[in-house]
C-alpha angles and dihedrals in degrees: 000000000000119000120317116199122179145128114267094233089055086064123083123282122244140182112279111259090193126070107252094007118156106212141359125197129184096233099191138344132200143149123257107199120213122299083007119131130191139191128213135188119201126192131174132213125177116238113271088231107066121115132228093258095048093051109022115095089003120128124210122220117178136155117204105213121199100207117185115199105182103224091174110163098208107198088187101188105151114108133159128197118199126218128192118212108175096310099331117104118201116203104211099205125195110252093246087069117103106165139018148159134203151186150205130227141172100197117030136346107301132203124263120240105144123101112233123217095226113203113180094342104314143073135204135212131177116243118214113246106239135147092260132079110258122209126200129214136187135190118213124208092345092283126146101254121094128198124200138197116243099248124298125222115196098159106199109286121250095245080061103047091046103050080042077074103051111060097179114071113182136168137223136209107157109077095158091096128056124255110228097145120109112253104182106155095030137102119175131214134214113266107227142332098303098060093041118108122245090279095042138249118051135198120196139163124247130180122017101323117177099194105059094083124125137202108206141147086351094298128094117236135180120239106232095178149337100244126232086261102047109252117120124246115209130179114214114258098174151245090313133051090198087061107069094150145058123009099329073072099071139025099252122296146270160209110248087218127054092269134327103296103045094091115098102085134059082244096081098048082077127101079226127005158201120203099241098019131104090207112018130139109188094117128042123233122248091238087051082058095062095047093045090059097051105044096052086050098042104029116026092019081060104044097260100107089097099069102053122094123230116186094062087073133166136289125227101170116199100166117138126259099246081222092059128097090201132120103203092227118099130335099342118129109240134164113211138222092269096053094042084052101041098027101066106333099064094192102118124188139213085204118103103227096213099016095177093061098020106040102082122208149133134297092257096053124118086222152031138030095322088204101119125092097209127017109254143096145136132301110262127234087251093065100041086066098051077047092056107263124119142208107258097358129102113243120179104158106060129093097267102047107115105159089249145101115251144166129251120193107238122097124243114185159308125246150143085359096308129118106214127195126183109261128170118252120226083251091070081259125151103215125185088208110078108135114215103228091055114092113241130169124289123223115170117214118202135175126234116213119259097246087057110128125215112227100194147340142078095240097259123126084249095055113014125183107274124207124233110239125176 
């Protein structure tokens, strides 16, 4: 501060700090900022022109105080906002941020001691899915101040809690053969990419399993595979567990077609359909009808529509077989991608071939056709023979197997003036030739979201899952 000489009665008086005392004077103020330090000397004269009788005999008492008044002026401008999307937090930081760390905990505020990866002014991390509330905590510019998430509940999803019940995972890549064998126990995952859904990896059930049973919305409902995305598709089995064949199977049956005589054009193998176009979606199907109804009346008219996924759809793949000559428009006579895959080949897919055309869901969907109205429909051909099912061979002792005749949704073929669609004979048989103006059974297959939480059972007739509803 450089040297500072002045009479002390120059300097500002003050209020005396001493009892009795007779002046008291600031001699010098300044600001110290944090983690700063500095040192004084103080030495004191007496003015030169004091006399005898104002110096001598006297005695001179003073105290030197070192008073600190913070004055700090806090622009505390740091903030974060946190967002949950499924079990991923997003911490929402204000721009002036540059650096941060955070931290998890199940219990208290922790302390945070993980660097964070900022892009335009936010970071993301993934949460665990566990039975307690979870609170997240960050740290900005290494100040002091540390800002927390309210608490944070991702229960284990659903896609978890079920594969936590089957110990024994297996693949397949032979479906040229039928599967009769009891699985209990055993879930089975797609062996690689090419037999992955649109959203990845997916876990089906294949055989006689006992354990893949559902309880939802008053109905009873067999799980066919946990999708890429995690949701559960499930085809309907009925209001008794005991019953697993005949009509207590399916909710009435059906004409493919909008009614007997809509059969002689491609366009009527599809789930919906435009005269003279291979996709289109302008007019329902007779069959899509039927679902539609029942599930307004049995599923949103009841309160359960919230827990159906809608972006999972459903495939109704009308791709053309690349061996075909056919058009798909008119009368031409076409084979399509399904019956190319199931009929010789026997190398099925999860995968929708034209999702955008074929993948049918609603209007709220990020993906797909959006054409439908409610999110239901059939099992496709496709997933009967991961199931167990093939094309042209009897097969009574798989999951699916109900001793009666019902519709898939995944076009065949056209020929000779007919529209075909695979149905499942009452053999257990998978079978190219369903015409679509002949009534078959109707099973509606629907997907549960992902987040939905299973409240009870083990998966057997006897006790199966059961899922939370509020």
């Amino acid at each position: 501060m450089g040297n500072v000489i002045s009479k002390l009665s120059d300097n500002t008086e003050v209020t005396p700090e001493l009892d009795g005392a007779y002046a008291s004077h600031n001699l010098y103020t300044t600001s110290i900022g944090a983690n700063e330090s500095k040192t004084y000397h103080l030495k004191l004269w007496i003015d030169y022109d004091a006399t005898v009788e104002q110096a001598a005999n006297k005695t001179y008492i003073s105290k030197i105080n070192v008073i600190a008044n913070p004055e700090t002026q806090v622009v505390d401008t740091l903030e974060a906002t946190f967002e949950l999307n499924d079990k991923t937090v997003t911490a929402n930081l204000t721009n002036n941020v540059t650096s941060a760390t955070y931290c998890t905990s199940t219990s208290n505020i922790c302390t945070p001691n993980t660097n964070a990866n900022i892009s335009n002014s936010s970071y993301s991390i993934d949460l665990e899915r566990n039975d307690n509330k979870q609170m997240v905590c960050t740290r900005l510019n290494g100040t002091s101040k540390v800002i927390c998430s309210s608490s944070i509940d991702i229960s284990p999803s659903i896609k978890d809690t079920l594969l936590a019940y089957y110990p024994t995972v297996l693949t397949r890549t032979d479906f040229s053969t039928t599967v009769t064998n009891t699985t209990t126990g055993t879930i089975y995952k797609s062996a690689d990419s090419s037999q992955y859904d649109d959203d990845g990896e997916v876990y089906y059930f294949a055989g006689a399993p006992t354990d893949n049973w559902v309880s939802f919305a008053g109905y009873y409902w067999r799980i066919i595979r946990i999708n890429g995305d995690g949701s559960i598709r499930m085809i309907y089995a009925g209001t008794d567990p005991t019953v697993t064949t005949g009509s207590g199977t399916q909710i009435g049956t059906s004409t493919f077609s909008i009614d007997d005589d809509t059969y002689n054009n491609n366009a009527y193998v599809g789930y919906m359909y435009t005269l003279n176009e291979v996709h289109g979606t302008d007019e329902d199907s007779g069959i899509k009808g039927v679902l539609d109804g029942w599930y307004k009346t049995n599923i949103q008219d009841e309160g359960y529509s919230s827990y159906i996924d809608t972006n999972a759809g459903f495939c109704g793949d009308r791709s053309i077989d690349p061996t075909s000559s056919g058009t798909g428009t008119g009368i031409s006579a076409t084979h399509y991608g399904a019956d190319y895959r199931l009929y010789d080949n026997k190398t099925p897919t999860f995968e929708c071939s034209d999702k955008d055309n074929d993948l049918y869901t609603v209007g709220s969907s990020n993906k797909g056709n959006k054409a439908l109205t409610y999110p239901v429909g059939l099992i496709t051909a496709d997933e009967v023979a991961y199931a167990g099912g093939v094309n042209g061979r009897t097969n009574s002792s798989y999951y699916l197997y109900t001793n009666s005749v019902y519709w898939t949704m995944s076009p065949s073929y056209f020929y000779n003036g007919g529209a075909n669609v695979f149905d499942v004979l009452s053999t257990g048989y998978l079978i190219d030739n369903g015409d679509v103006n002949y009534a078959r059974g109707v099973r509606p297959v629907l997907n549960l979201k992902a987040d939905t939480a299973i409240s009870g059972g083990d998966g057997t007739a006897d006790s199966p899952f059961v899922v939370q509803t509020y």
